[in-house]
N, C-alpha and C positions, 0 to 999 in steps of 0.2 A: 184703188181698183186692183182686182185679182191681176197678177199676171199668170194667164192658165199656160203660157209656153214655160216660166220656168217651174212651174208647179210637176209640170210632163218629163219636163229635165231632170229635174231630184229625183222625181218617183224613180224614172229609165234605170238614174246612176244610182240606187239606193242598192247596198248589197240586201241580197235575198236570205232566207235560214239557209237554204241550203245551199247558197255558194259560204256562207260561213262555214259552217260543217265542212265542205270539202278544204276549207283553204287549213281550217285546223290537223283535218288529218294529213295533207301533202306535210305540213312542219311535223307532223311526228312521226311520217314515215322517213322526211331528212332527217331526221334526229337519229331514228331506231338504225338508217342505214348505215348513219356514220359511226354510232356505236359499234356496227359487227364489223366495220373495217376496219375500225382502231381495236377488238376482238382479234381480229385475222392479223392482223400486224403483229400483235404481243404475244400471239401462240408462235408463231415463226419465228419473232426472234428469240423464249423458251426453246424450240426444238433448236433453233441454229447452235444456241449454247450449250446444247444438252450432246450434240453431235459435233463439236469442237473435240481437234483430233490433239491425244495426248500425246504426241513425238511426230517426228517426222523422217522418210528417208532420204537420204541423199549420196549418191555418190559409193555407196556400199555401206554405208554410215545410219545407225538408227542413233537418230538425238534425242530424249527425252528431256524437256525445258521445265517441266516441274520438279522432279528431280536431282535435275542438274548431271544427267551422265552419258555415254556415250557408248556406241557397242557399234563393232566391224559387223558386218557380212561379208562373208567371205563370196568367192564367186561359186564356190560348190553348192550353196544355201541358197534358199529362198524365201522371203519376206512370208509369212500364213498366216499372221493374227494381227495387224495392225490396228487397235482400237480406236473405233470413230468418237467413242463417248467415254468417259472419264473414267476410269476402271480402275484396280488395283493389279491387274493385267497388263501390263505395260506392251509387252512386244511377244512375240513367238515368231521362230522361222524355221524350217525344216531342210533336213539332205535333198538335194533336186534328184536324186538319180535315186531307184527304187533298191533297197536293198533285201531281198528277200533270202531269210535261211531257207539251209537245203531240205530241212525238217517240214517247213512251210511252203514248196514250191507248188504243193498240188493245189493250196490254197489262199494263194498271195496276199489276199484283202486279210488275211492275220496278222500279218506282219506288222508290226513297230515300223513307220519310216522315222530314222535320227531326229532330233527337235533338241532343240534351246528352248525353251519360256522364261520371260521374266518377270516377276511379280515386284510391286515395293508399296509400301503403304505405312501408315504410321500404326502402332503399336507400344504397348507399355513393356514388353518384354524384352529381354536380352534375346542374341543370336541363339545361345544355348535355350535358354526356356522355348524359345518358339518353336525351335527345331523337334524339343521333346515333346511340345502339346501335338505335332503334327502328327507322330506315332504312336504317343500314350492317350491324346484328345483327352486330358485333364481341364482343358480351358474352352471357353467359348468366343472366340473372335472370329468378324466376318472377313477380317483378313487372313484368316486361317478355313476358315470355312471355304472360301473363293479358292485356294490352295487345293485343299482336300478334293474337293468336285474336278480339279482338273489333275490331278498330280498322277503319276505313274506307279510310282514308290507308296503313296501313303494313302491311296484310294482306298472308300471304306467298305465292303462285302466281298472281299476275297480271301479266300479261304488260308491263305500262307501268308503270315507278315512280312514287310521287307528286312532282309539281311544286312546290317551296319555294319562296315569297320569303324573304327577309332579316329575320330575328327583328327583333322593336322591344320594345323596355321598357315597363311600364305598370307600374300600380299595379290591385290587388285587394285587396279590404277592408286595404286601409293598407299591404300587404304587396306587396316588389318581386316582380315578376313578367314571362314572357316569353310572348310572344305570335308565332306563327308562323301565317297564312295558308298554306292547303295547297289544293292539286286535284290531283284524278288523276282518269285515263281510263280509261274501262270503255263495253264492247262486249257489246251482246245482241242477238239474234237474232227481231226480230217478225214476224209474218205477220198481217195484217189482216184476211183471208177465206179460205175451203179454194181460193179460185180463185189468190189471189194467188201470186206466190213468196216464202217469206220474205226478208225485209233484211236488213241487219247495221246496225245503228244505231250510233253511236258519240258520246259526250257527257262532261262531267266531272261529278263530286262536288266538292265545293267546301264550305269552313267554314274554321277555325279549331281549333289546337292551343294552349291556357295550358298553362303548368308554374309554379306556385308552389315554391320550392325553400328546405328545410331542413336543418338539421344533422343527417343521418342521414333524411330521410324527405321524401317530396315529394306535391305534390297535380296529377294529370293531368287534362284536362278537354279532352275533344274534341266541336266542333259543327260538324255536318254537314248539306247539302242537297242537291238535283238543282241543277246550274249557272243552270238557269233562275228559281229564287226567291233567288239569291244577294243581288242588289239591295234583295228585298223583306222578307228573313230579316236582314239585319246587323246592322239597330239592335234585333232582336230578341235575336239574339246576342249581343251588345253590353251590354245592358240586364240578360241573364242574369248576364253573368260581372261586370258590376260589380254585383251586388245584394250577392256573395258577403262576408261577415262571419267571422275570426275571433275565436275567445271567449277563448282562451287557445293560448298556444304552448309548446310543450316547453319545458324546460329548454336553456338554450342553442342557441336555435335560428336559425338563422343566414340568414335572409331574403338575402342577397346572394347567395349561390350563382346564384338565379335569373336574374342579370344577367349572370352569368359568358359571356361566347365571344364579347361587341363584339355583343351587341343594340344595338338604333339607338334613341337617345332621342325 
């Protein structure tokens, strides 16, 4: 004999087409959701590494742990370029107090304020060759290129090339090293009042180029002023680039290079 109550049971509890259909799409909208959250996860931690800071400061003290070196700030200076993301740009910091020539007072945003930069990156060239590609630009490197776009001295569409003395040899945290004195000439156009006629003022930049040089990789550090605090920046200059400590050196790293091309003892 039929039993018609549990025949009314199955039918009740029988899934329908269309609670199938909806239970298939809930599992692929969990699917598709948890896919964009393991998405959002892997982009962030992408950016978190892409924005990993190459040095740190501390204390007056910039460390750079990929490099392995170390550089003071003094307290007359200011930290200005600490890179978030992995750069061949290492550090910049600037004079805190504004220094404006008297040439330039009608127009202070001209002015040069004093700056440190340090670059380091790897490279196949000697101190000497890199130093020459940076003025003659016979070579093509993006570590020279990264240079070029920021440099003082070796920036490219100005009408007067930088003026060299003759490299001299030094010592930097124990390591040989070369040192170039640079100036070049730049021209700008002030007006002192709407009555005046504007001028063409003409003046140098003026600092210092180090190149620490290694076996495959080198450290570039340019310091720069207005011609006018030359005098009164050098032992400041000076005072920066011998503060500099390294902690540790590559594997066969080859400190001489730096002296290569008849630097002057």
């Amino acid at each position: 004999m039929l039993d018609y109550d549990l025949v009314r049971r199955i039918i009740r509890n029988k899934p329908s087409r269309k609670r199938k259909v909806t239970n298939k799409l809930m599992k692929k909208t969990a699917k598709l959701t948890w896919l964009l959250i393991f998405s959002g996860l892997l982009v962030c931690a992408v950016a978190f590494a892409k924005k990993e800071k190459v040095g740190t400061i501390e204390n007056g003290w910039y460390s750079d742990g990929r490099f392995g070196f170390s550089i003071a700030i003094p307290a007359e200076w200011k930290d200005a370029g600490l890179k978030n993301e992995p750069t061949s740009e290492r550090v910049m910091f600037e004079w805190r107090k504004p220094r404006i020539p008297i040439k330039l007072k009608s127009n202070p945003g001209e002015a040069l304020r004093p700056f440190v930069r340090i670059f380091a990156d790897s490279t196949g060239l000697s101190a000497k060759e890199f130093f020459d590609s940076l003025n003659v630009g016979s070579t093509k490197d993006p570590f020279r290129d990264r240079i070029l776009s920021k440099s003082i001295f070796f920036q490219r569409g100005m009408s007067n090339p930088p003026e060299i003395e003759p490299a001299t040899a030094e010592k930097i945290g124990g390591i040989d090293a070369t040192r170039w004195h640079v100036r070049r000439e730049y021209s700008v156009q002030i007006q002192k009042d709407e009555i005046t006629p504007p001028e063409l003022i003409r003046d140098y930049r003026v600092g210092y180029v180090y190149i620490v040089g290694f076996d495959g990789w080198l450290l570039y550090m340019e310091m720069a002023c207005e011609n006018q605090f030359r005098d009164e920046l050098e032992d400041e200059f000076k005072k920066v680039a011998s503060s500099i400590t390294f902690h540790s050196l590559p594997a066969g790293a080859d400190s001489t290079k730096a002296a290569e091309g008849g630097a002057e003892k």
